[in-house]
Every structure is written in structure tokens, then in C-alpha cells.
C-alpha positions in Angstrom: 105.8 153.4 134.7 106.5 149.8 136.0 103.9 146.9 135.7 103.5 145.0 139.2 104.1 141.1 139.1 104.6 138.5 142.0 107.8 136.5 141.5 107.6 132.8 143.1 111.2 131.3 144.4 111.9 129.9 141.1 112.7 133.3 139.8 114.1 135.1 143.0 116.8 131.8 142.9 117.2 132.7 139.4 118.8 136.6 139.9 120.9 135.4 142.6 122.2 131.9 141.5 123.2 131.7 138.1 121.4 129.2 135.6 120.2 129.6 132.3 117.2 131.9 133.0 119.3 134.3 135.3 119.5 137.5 132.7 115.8 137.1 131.5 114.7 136.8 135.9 116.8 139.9 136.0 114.9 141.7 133.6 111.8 141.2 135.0 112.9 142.3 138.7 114.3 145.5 137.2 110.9 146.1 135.1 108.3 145.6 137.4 107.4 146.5 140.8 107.4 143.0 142.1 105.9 141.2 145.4 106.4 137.8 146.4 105.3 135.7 149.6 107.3 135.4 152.4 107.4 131.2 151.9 110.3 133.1 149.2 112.9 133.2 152.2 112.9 129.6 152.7 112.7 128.4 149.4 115.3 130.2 148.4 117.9 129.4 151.0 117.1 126.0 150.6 118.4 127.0 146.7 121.4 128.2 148.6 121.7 125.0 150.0 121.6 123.1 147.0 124.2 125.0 145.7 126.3 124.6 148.8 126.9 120.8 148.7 128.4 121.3 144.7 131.8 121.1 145.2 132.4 123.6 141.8 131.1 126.4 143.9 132.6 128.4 146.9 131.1 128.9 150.1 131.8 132.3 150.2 130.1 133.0 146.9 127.1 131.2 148.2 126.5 133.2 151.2 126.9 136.3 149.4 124.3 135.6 147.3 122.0 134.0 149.8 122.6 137.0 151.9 121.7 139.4 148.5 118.3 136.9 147.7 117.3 137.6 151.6 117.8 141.6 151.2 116.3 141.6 147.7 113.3 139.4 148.8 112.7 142.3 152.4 114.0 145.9 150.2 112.6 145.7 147.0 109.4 142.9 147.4 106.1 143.7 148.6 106.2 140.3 151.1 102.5 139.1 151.6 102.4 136.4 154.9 101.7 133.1 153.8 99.1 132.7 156.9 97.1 135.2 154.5 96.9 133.0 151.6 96.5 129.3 153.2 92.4 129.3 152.7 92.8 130.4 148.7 95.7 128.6 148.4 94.6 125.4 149.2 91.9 125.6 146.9 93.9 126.3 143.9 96.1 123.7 144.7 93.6 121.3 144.9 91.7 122.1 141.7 94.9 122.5 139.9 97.0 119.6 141.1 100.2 121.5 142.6 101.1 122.0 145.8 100.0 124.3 148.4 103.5 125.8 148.2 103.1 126.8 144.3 99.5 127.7 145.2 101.0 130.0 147.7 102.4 132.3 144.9 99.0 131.9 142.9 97.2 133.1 145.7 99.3 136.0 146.0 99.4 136.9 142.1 95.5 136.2 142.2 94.5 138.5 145.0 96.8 141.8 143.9 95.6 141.0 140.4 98.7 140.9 138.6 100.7 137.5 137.1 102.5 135.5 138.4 105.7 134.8 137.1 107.3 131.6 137.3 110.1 129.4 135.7 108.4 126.2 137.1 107.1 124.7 133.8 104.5 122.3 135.8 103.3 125.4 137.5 102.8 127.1 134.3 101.2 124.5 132.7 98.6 123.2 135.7 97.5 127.1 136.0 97.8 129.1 132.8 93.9 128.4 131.5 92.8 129.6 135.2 95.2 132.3 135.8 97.3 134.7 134.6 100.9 133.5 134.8 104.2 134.1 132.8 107.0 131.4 132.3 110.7 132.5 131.5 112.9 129.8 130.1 
């Protein structure tokens, strides 16, 4: 049986565009049933972006994987509409100093009941005595 957890963009990026944290992100999508907030699709092409303007990596490789983020993020997430979070979110955000778009993913986390997890260190640390939220490094 699979716990539930909502994955923020941090860790979605982190499956699909290789960094450090890429095999731990993977774990966690494989061992839980996750959900994440729409706001995901965005922030993670504008990853794919990122990675576009390197010159070390190819186009080609980056549409794949921004295409697999984009089917990952509709198959296998429960997506919750950021226009159904914007009243709690901005409340977290403004009592623990991040933005409404981190908020976003608290919101979610808060109102399924189960952690968020995130690889966004300020995140973690502005909303880990108020919430329950994991880090992978």
C-alpha cells in the first residue's frame, strides 16, 4: 500500500531533468500515490526552458522530457486547480514568508492531509514547524 504525498515543481523537474536529487525524486513518485497543483505545468516547462538555453544539452532531449513531465504531471497526479487554493494559500504565504506560488503546494498538501514534499530548502525551512513537509537533497 502506497502513502499519498503532493509533490511541488521542484521535485516533478527533478524525475525528468537530471540533477543531483533526480534518483531520490524518483523514488518518491514510484512509492506514493502523489498529487500536485496544476501551477506544476508551468513551473516545470519553465525548468525546461532553463535547460533549453544550456548549450551542453540537446533540444531534442529537452522536449522529450518536457513532454514526459507534462504526461507524468496529467496520468499519474491527482492535479488540484490552483483557483481552489488562492484563499489558503495566501495566508500561508503571508504568515510564513514564501510566495503564494510555494504556498500553492502547501495549500494542497494541507487540505488532502498528507506532506508535502519539496527540494526547495527555503520552503522547507519557512514551513516545517507549521506543516508537515519532507525535503530530498
Amino acid at each position: 500500500m502506497h502513502d499519498s504525498v503532493v509533490l511541488d515543481s521542484s521535485i516533478i523537474a527533478a524525475i525528468f531533468f537530471p540533477e543531483k536529487i533526480s534518483m531520490k525524486a524518483i523514488e518518491v513518485a514510484e512509492g506514493n500515490d502523489c498529487s500536485t497543483v496544476d501551477l506544476a505545468y508551468a513551473e516545470v516547462a519553465n525548468v525546461a526552458w532553463k535547460r533549453a538555453i544550456q548549450p551542453e544539452i540537446s533540444m531534442e532531449d529537452v522536449r522529450t522530457a518536457l513532454t514526459e513531465s507534462q504526461a507524468f504531471i496529467r496520468e499519474t497526479c491527482r492535479v488540484i486547480p490552483a483557483h481552489d487554493l488562492v484563499a489558503e494559500a495566501f495566508e500561508m504565504a503571508r504568515s510564513c514568508r514564501v510566495t503564494v506560488y510555494d504556498a500553492l503546494f502547501l495549500a494542497a498538501a494541507s487540505r488532502c492531509g498528507f506532506p508535502l514534499v519539496t527540494a526547495d530548502s527555503r520552503l522547507y525551512s519557512a514551513a516545517r514547524k507549521n506543516f508537515s513537509i519532507r525535503l530530498i537533497r
